[in-house]
MDAnalysis code that builds the backbone (N, CA, C; Angstrom):
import MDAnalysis as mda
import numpy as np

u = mda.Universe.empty(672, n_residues=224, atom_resindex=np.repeat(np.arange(224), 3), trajectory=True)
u.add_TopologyAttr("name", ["N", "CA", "C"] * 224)
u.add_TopologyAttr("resid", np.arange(1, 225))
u.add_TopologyAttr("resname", ["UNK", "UNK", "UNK", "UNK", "UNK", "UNK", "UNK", "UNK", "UNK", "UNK", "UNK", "UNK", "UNK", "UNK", "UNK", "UNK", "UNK", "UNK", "UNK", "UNK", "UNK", "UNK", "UNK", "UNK", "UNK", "UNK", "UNK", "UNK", "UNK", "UNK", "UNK", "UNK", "UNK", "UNK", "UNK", "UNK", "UNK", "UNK", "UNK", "UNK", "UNK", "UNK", "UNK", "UNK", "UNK", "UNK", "UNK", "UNK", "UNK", "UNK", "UNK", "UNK", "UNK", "UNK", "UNK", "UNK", "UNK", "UNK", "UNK", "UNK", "UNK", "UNK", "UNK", "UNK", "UNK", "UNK", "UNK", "UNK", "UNK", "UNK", "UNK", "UNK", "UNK", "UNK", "UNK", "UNK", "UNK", "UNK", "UNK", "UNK", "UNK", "UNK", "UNK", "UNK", "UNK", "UNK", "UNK", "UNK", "UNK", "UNK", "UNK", "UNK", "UNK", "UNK", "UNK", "UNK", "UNK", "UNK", "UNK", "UNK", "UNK", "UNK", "UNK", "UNK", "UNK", "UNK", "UNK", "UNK", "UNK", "UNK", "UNK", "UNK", "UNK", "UNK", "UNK", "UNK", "UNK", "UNK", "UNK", "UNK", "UNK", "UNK", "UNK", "UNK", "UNK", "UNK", "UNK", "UNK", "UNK", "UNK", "UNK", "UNK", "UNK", "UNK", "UNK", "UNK", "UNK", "UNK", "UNK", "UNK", "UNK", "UNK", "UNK", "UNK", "UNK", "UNK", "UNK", "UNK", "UNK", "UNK", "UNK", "UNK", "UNK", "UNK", "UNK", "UNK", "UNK", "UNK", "UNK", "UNK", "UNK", "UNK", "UNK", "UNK", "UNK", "UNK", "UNK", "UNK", "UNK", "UNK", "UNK", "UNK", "UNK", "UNK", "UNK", "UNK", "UNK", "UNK", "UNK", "UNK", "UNK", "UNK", "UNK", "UNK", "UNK", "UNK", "UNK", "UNK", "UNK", "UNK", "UNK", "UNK", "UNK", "UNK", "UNK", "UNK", "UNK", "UNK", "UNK", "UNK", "UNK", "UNK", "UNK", "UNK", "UNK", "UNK", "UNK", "UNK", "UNK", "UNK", "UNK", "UNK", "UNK", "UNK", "UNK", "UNK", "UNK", "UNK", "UNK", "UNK", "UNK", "UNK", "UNK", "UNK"])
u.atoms.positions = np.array([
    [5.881, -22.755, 15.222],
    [5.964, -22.107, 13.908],
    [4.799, -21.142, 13.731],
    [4.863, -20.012, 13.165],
    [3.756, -18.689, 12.940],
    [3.032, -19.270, 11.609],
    [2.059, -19.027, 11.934],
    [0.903, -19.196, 10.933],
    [1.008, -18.220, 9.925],
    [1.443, -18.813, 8.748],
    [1.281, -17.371, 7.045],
    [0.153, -16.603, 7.732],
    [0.759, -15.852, 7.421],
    [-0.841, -14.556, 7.025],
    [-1.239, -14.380, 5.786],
    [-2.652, -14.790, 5.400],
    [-2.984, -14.498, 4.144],
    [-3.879, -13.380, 4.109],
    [-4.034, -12.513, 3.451],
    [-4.822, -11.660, 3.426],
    [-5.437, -12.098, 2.005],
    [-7.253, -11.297, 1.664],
    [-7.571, -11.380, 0.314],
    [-7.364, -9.807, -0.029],
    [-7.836, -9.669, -1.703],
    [-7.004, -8.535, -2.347],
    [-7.234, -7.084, -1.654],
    [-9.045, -7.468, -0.997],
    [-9.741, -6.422, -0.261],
    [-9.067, -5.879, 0.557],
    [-8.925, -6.625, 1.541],
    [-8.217, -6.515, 3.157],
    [-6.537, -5.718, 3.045],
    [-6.024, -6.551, 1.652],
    [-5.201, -6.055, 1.256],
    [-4.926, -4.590, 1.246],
    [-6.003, -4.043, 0.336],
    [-5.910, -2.603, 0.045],
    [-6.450, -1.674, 0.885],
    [-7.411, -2.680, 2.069],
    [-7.626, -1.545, 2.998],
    [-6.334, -0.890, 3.839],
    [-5.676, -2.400, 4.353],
    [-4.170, -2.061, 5.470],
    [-3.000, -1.529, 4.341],
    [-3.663, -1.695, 3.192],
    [-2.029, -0.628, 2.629],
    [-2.622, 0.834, 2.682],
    [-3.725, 0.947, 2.149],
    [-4.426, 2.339, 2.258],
    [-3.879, 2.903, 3.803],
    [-4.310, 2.301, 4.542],
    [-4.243, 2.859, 5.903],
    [-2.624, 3.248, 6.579],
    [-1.645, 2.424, 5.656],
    [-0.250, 2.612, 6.373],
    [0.248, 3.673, 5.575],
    [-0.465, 3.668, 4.143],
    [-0.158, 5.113, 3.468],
    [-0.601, 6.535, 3.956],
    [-2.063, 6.344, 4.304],
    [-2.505, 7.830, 4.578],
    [-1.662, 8.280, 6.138],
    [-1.091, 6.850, 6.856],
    [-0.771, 7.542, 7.861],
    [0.788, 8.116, 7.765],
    [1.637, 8.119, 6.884],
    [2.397, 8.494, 6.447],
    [2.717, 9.760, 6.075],
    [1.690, 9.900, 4.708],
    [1.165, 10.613, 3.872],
    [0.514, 11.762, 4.227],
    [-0.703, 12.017, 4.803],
    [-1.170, 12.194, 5.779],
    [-2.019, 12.338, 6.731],
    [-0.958, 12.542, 7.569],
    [-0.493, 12.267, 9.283],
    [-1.956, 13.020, 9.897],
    [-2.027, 14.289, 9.422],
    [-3.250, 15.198, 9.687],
    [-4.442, 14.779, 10.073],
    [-4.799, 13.829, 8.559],
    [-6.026, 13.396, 8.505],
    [-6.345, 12.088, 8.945],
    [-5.528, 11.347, 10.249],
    [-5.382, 9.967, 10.022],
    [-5.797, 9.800, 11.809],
    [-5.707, 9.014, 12.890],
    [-6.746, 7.920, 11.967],
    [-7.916, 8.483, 10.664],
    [-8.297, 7.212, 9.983],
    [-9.585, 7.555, 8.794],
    [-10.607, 7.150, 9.640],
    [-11.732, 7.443, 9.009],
    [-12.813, 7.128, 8.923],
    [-13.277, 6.676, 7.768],
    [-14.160, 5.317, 8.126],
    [-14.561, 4.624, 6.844],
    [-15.357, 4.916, 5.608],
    [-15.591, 6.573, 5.417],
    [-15.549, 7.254, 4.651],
    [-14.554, 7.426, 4.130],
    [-13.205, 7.996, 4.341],
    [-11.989, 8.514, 4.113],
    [-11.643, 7.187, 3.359],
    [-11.310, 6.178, 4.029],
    [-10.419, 4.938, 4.175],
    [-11.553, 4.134, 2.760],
    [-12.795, 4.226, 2.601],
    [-13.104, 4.068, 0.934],
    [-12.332, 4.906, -0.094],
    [-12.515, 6.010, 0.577],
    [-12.019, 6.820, -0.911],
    [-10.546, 6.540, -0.997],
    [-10.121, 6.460, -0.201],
    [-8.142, 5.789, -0.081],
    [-8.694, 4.313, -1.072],
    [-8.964, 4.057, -0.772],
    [-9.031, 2.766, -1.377],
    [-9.669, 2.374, -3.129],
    [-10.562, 3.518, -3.610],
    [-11.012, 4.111, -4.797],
    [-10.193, 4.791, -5.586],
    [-9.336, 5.538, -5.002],
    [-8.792, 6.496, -5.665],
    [-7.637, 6.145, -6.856],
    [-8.062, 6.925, -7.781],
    [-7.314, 6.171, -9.174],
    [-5.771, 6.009, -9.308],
    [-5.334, 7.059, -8.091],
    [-3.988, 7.147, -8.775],
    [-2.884, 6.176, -7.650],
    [-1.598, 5.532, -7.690],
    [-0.817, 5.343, -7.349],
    [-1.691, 3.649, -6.689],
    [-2.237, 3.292, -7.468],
    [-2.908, 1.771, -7.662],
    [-2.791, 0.750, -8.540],
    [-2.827, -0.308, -7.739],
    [-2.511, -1.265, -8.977],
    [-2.854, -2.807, -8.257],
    [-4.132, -3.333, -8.760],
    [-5.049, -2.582, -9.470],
    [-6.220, -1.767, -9.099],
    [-6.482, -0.992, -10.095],
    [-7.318, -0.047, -9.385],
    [-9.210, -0.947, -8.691],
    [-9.621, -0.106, -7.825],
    [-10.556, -1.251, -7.556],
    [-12.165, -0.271, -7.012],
    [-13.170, -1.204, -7.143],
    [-14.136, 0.222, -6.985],
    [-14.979, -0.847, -5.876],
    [-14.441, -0.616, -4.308],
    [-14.808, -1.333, -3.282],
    [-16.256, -0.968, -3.135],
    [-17.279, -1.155, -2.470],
    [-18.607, -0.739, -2.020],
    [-17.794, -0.957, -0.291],
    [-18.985, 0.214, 0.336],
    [-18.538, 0.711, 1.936],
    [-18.747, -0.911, 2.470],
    [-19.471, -1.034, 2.439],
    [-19.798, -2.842, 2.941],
    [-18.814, -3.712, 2.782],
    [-17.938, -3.564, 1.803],
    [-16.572, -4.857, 1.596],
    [-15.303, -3.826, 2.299],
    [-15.502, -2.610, 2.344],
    [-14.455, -2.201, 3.347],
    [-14.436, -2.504, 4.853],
    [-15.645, -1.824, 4.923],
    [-16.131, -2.794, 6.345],
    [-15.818, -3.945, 7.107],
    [-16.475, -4.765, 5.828],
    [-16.093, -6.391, 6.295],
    [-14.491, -6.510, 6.264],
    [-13.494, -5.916, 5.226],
    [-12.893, -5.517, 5.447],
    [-11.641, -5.880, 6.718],
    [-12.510, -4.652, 7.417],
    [-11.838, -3.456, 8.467],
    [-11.829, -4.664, 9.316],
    [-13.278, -5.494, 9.652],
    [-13.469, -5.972, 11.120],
    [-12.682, -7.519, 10.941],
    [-12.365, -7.757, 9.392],
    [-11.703, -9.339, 9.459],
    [-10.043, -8.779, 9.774],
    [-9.408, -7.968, 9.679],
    [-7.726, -6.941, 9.936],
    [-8.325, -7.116, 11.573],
    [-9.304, -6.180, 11.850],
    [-9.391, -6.109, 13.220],
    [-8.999, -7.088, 14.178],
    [-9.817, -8.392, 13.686],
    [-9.284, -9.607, 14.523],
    [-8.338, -10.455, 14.365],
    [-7.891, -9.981, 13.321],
    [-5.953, -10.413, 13.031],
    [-5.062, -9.659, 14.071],
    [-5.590, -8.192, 14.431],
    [-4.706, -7.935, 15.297],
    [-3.872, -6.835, 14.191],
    [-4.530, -6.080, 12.569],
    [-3.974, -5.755, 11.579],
    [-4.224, -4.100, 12.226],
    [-5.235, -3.717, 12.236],
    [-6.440, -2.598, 12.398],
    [-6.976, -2.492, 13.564],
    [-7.082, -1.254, 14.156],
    [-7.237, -0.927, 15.651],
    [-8.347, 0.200, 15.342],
    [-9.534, -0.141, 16.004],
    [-10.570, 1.011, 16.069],
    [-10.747, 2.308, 17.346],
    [-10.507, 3.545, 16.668],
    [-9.948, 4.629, 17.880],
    [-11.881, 5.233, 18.211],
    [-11.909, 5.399, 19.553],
    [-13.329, 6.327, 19.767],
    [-12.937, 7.459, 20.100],
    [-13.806, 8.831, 19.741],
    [-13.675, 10.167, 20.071],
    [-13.904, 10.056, 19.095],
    [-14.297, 11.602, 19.272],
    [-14.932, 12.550, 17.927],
    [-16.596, 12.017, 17.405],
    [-16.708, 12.573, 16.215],
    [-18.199, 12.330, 16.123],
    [-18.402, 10.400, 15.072],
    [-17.092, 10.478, 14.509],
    [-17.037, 9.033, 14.010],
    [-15.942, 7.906, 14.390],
    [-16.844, 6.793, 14.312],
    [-15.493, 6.265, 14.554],
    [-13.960, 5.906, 13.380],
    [-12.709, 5.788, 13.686],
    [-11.794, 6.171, 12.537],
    [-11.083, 4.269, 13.096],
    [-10.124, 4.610, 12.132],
    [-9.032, 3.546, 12.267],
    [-7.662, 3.498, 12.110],
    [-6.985, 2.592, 12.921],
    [-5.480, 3.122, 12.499],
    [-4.597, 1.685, 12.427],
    [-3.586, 1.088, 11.359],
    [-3.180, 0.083, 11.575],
    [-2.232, -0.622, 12.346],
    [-2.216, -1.650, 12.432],
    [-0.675, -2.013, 13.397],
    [0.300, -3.056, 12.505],
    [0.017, -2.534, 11.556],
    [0.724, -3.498, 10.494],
    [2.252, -4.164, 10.826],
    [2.767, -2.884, 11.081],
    [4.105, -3.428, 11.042],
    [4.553, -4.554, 12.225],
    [4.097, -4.109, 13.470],
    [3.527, -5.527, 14.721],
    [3.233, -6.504, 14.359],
    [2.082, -6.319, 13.436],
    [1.193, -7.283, 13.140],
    [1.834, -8.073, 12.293],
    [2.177, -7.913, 11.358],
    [3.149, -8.561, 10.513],
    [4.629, -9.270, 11.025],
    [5.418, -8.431, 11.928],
    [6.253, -8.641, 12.430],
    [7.440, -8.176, 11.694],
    [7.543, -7.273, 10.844],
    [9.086, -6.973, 10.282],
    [9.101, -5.170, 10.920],
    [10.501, -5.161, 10.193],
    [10.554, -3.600, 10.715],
    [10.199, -2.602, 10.220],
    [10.565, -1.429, 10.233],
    [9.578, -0.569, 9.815],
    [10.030, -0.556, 7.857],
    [11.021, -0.529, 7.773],
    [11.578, -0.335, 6.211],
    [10.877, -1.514, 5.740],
    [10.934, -2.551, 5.827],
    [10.369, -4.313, 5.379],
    [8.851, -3.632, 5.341],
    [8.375, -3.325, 6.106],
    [6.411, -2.407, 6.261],
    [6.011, -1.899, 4.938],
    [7.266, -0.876, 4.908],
    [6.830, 0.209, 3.943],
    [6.853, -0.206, 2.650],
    [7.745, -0.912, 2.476],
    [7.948, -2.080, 0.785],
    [6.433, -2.798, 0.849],
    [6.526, -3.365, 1.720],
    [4.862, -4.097, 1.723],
    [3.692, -3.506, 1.487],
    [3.617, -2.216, 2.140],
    [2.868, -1.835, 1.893],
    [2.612, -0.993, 0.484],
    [3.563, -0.611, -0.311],
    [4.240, -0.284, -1.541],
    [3.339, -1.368, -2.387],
    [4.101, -2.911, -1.685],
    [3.684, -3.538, -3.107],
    [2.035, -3.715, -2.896],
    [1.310, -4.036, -2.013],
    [0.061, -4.135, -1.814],
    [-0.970, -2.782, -2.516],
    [-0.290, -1.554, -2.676],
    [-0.752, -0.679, -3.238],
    [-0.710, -0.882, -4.913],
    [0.671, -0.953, -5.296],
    [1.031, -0.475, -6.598],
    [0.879, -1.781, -7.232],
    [1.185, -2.742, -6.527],
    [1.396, -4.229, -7.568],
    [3.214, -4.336, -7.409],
    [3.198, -5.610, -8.389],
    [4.830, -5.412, -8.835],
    [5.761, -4.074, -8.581],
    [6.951, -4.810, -8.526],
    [7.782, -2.802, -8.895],
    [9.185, -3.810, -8.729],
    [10.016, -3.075, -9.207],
    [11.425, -2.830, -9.121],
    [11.863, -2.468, -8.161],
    [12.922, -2.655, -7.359],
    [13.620, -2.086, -6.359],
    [13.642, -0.896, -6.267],
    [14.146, 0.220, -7.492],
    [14.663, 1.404, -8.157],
    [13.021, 2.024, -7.459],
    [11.786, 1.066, -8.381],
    [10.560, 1.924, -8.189],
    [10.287, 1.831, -6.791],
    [10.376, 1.073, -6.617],
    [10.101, 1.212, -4.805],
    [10.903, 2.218, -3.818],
    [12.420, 2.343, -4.133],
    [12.825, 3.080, -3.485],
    [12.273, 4.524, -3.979],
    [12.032, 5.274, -5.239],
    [11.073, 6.257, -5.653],
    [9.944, 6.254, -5.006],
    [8.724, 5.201, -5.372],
    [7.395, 5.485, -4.305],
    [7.376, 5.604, -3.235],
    [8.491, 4.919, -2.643],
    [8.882, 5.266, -0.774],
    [9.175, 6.409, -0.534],
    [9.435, 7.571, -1.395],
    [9.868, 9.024, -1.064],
    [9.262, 9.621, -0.165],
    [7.987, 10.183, 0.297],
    [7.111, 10.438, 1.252],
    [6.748, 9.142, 2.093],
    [7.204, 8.268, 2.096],
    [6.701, 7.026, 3.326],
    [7.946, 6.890, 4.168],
    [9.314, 6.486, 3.673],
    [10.461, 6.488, 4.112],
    [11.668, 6.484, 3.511],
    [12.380, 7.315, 3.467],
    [13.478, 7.767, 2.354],
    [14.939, 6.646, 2.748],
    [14.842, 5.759, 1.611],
    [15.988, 4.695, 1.715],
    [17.451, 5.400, 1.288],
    [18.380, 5.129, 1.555],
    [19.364, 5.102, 1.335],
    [19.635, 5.643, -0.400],
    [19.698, 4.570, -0.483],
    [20.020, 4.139, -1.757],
    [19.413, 2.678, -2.527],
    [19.025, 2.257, -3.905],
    [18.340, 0.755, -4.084],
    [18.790, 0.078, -3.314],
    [20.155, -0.693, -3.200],
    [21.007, -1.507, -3.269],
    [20.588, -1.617, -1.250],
    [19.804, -0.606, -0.414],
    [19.387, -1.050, 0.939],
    [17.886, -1.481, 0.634],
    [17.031, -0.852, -0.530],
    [15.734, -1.689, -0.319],
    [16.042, -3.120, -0.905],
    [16.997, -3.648, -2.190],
    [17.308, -5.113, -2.424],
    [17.558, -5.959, -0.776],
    [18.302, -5.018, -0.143],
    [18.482, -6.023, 1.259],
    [17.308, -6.215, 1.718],
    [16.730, -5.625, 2.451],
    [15.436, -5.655, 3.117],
    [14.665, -6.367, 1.927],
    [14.383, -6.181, 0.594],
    [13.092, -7.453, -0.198],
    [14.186, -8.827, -0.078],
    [15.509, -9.070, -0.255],
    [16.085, -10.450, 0.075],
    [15.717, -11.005, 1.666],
    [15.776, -9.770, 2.569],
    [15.513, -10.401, 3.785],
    [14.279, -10.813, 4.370],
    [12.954, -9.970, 3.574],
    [11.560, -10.685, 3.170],
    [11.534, -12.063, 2.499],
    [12.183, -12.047, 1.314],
    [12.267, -13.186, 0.626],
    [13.088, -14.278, 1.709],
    [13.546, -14.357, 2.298],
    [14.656, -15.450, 2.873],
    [14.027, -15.534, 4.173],
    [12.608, -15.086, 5.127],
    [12.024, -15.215, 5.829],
    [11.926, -16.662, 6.078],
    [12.170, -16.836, 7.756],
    [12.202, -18.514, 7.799],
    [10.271, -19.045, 7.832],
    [10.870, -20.262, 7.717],
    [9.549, -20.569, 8.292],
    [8.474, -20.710, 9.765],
    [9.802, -20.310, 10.547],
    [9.222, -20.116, 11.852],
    [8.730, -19.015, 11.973],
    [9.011, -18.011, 10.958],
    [8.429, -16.587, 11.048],
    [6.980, -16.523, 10.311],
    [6.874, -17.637, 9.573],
    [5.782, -17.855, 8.691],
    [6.059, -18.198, 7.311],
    [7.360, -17.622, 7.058],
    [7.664, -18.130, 5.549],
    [7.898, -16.561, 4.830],
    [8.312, -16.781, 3.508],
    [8.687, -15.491, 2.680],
    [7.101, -14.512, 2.742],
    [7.919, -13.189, 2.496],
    [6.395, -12.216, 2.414],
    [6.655, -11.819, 0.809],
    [7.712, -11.426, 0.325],
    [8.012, -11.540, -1.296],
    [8.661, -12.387, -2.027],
    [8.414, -12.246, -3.332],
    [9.383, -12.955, -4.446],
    [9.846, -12.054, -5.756],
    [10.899, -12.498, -5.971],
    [11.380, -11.681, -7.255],
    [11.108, -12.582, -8.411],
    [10.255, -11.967, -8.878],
    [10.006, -12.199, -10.435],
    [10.700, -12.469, -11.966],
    [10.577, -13.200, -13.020],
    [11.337, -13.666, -13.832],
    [11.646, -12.087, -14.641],
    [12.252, -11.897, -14.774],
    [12.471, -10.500, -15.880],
    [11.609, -10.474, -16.709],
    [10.306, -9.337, -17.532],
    [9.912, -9.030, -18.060],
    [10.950, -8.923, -19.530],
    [10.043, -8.854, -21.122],
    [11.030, -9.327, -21.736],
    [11.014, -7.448, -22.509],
    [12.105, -7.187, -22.265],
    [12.421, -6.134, -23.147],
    [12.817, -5.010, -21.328],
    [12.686, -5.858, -20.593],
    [12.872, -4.937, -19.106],
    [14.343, -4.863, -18.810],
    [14.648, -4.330, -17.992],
    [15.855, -4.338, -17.264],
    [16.540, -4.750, -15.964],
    [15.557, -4.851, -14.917],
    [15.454, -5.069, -13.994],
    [13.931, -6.124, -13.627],
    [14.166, -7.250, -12.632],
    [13.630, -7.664, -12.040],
    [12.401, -7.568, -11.285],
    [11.407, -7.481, -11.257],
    [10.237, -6.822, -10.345],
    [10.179, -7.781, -9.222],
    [9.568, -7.263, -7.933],
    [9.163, -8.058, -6.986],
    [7.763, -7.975, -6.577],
    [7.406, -9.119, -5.740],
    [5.844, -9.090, -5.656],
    [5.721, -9.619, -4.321],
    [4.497, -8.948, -3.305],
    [4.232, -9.611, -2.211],
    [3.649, -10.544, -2.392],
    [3.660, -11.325, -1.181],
    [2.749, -12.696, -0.956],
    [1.812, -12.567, -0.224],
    [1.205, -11.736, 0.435],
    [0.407, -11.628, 1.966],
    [-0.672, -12.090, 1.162],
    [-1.581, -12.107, -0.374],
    [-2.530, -12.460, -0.710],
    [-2.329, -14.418, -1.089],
    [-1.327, -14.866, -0.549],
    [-1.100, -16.296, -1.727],
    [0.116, -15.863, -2.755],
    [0.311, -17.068, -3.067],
    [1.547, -17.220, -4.157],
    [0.673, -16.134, -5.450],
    [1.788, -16.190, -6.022],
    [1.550, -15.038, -7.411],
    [1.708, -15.575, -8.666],
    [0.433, -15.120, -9.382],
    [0.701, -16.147, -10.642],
    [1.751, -15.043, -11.523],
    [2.542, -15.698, -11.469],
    [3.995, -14.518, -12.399],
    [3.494, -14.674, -13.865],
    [2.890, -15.510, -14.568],
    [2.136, -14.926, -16.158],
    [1.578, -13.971, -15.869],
    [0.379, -13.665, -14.905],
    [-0.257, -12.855, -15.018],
    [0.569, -11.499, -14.443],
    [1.334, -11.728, -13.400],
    [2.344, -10.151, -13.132],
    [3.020, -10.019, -14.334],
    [3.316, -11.290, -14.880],
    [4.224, -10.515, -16.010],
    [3.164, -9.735, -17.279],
    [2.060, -10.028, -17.736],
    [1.287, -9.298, -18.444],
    [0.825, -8.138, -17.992],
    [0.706, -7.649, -16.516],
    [0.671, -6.703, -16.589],
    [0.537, -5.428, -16.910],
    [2.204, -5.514, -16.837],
    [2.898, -4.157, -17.520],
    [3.971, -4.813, -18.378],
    [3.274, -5.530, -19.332],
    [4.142, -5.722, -20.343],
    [4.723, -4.316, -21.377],
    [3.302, -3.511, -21.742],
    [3.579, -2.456, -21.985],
    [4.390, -1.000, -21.698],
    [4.725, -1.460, -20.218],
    [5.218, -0.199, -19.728],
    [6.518, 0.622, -20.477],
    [6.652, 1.742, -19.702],
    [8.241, 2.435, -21.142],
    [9.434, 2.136, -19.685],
    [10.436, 1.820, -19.960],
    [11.871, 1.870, -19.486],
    [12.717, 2.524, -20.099],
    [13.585, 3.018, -18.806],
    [14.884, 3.941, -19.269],
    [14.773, 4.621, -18.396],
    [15.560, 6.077, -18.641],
    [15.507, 7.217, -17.476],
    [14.323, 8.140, -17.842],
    [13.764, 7.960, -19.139],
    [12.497, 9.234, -19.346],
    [11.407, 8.853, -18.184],
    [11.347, 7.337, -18.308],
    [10.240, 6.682, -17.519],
    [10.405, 6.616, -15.873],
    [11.669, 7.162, -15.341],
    [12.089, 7.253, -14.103],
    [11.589, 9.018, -14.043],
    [12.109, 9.908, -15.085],
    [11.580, 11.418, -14.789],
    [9.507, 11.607, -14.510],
    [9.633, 10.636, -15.572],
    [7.559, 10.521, -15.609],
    [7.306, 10.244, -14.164],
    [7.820, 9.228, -13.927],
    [6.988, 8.222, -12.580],
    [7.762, 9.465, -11.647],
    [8.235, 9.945, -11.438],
    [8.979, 10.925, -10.752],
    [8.034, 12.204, -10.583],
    [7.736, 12.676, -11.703],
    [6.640, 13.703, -11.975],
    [5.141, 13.895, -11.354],
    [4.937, 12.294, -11.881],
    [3.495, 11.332, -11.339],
    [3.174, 11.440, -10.140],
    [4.756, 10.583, -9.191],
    [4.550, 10.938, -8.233],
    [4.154, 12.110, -7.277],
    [4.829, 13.296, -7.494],
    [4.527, 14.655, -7.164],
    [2.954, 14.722, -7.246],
    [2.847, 14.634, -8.404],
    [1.477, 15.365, -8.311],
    [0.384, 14.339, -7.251],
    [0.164, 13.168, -7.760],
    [-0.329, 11.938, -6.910],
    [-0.190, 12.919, -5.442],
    [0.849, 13.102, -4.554],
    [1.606, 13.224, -3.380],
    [0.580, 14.902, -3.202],
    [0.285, 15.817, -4.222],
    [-0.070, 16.856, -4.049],
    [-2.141, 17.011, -4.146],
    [-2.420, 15.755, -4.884],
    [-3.973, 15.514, -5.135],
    [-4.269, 14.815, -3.637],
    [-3.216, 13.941, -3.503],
    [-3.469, 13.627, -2.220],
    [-3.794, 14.232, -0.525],
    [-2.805, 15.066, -0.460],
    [-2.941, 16.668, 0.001],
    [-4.304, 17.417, -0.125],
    [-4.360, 17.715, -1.295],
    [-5.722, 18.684, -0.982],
    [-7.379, 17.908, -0.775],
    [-6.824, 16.374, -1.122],
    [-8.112, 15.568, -0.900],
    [-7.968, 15.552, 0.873],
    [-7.202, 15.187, 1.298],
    [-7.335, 15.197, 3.296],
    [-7.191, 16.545, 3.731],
    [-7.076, 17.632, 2.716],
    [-7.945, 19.015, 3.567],
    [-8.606, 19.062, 2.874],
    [-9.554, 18.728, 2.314],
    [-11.466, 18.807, 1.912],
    [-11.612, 18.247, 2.821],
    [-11.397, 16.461, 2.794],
    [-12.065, 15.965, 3.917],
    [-11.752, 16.353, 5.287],
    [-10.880, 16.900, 5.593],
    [-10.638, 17.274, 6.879],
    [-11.589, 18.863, 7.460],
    [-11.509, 19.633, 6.557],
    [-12.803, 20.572, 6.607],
    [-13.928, 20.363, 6.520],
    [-14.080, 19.523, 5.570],
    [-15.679, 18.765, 5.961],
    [-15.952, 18.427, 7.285],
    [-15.160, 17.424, 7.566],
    [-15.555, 16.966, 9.220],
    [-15.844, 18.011, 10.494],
    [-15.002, 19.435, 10.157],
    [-14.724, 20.410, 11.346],
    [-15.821, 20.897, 10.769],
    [-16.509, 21.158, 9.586],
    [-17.895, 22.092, 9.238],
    [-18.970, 21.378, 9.109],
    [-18.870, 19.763, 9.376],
    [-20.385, 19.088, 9.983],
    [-20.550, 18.969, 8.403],
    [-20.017, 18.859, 7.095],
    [-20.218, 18.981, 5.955],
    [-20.190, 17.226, 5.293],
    [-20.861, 17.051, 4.095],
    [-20.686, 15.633, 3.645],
    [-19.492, 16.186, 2.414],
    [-18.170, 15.753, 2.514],
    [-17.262, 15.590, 1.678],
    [-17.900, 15.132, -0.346],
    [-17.393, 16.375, -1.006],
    [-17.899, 16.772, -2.717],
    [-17.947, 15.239, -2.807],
    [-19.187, 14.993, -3.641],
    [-19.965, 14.166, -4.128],
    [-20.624, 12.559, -3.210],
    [-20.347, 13.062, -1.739],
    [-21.269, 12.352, -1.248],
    [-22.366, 12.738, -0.517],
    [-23.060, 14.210, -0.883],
    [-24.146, 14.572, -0.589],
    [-25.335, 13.134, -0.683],
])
């Protein structure tokens, strides 16, 4: 039988950071543990947001490393990193990208997941990411056991949220407080729609700063 993988919230957000930027981008990736903080700082498309110090990324990086999560590349003037999540974990690549979804954002809906997956991997339609989170959820135990769960309905919601497990079981009071507040309907599908874009476009011009920095020997705006 496979041993759960638990990750803590840290480790968490480093290997989702890392399966995003390599997605996302491709350009600037492997990171460097410069880069791969600020992936991990950065305000938008988080949940929750978190303000790591380089030292807990670190520690981090090297506890993934010996899971077999995170692979350290040499060349160039630093060293970078790149993950093996989806190996490492053992599902396929669509089952990855949900994971790594929820490890970023928190909770979500099927609907939202298949939206935030737009630049990571373009699903079908919901009704193929519900398969793939049932086929997470229904994970045997020889595989290690479930990697998600679907959540009790939020009250005034419409849909169901789901939540990974790679950190431990989930206290569902506290997912459900959340985003108790959040707005539903289709305005709130055009917003998060909108959000996304831009998120997808800040993201962009942040890995060409840092990527010009590195080619001009430069310390990337505000870490002079």
């Amino acid at each position: 039988m496979t041993t759960p993988l638990l990750l803590t919230p840290v480790e968490a957000r480093v290997l989702a950071t890392l399966m995003e930027k390599a997605r996302t981008v491709p350009d600037s990736y492997p990171l460097t543990l410069n880069s791969l903080l600020l992936g991990c700082n950065q305000k938008t498309s988080r949940e929750p947001l978190m303000e790591l110090s380089e030292s807990e990324v670190s520690s981090a990086v090297d506890s993934l490393r010996e899971a077999g999560l995170v692979h350290e590349t040499s060349g160039g003037r630093a060293v970078k990193f790149t993950h093996n999540a989806q190996r490492g974990i053992g599902v396929p690549e669509q089952s990855a990208v949900l994971l790594g979804l929820l490890m970023l954002r928190g909770p979500q809906t099927a609907a939202e997941l298949r939206l935030n997956a737009e630049r990571w991997y373009r699903f079908a339609d919901t009704s193929s990411v519900e398969a793939f989170l049932d086929e997470l959820q229904e994970r045997s135990e020889e595989k290690g056991g479930p990697l998600v769960i679907k959540l009790d309905r939020a009250p005034g919601a419409r849909e169901q949220r789901w939540a990974h497990l790679l950190c431990g079981p989930v206290d569902a009071s506290a997912a459900l407080g959340s985003r108790s507040g959040a707005v539903t309907g289709p305005a709130n599908v055009e917003l998060q729609a909108r959000v996304t874009q831009l998120e997808a476009e800040v993201a962009d011009l942040r890995a060409t700063v840092l990527k010009l920095c590195a080619e001009l020997g430069m310390s990337p705006p505000g870490q002079e």
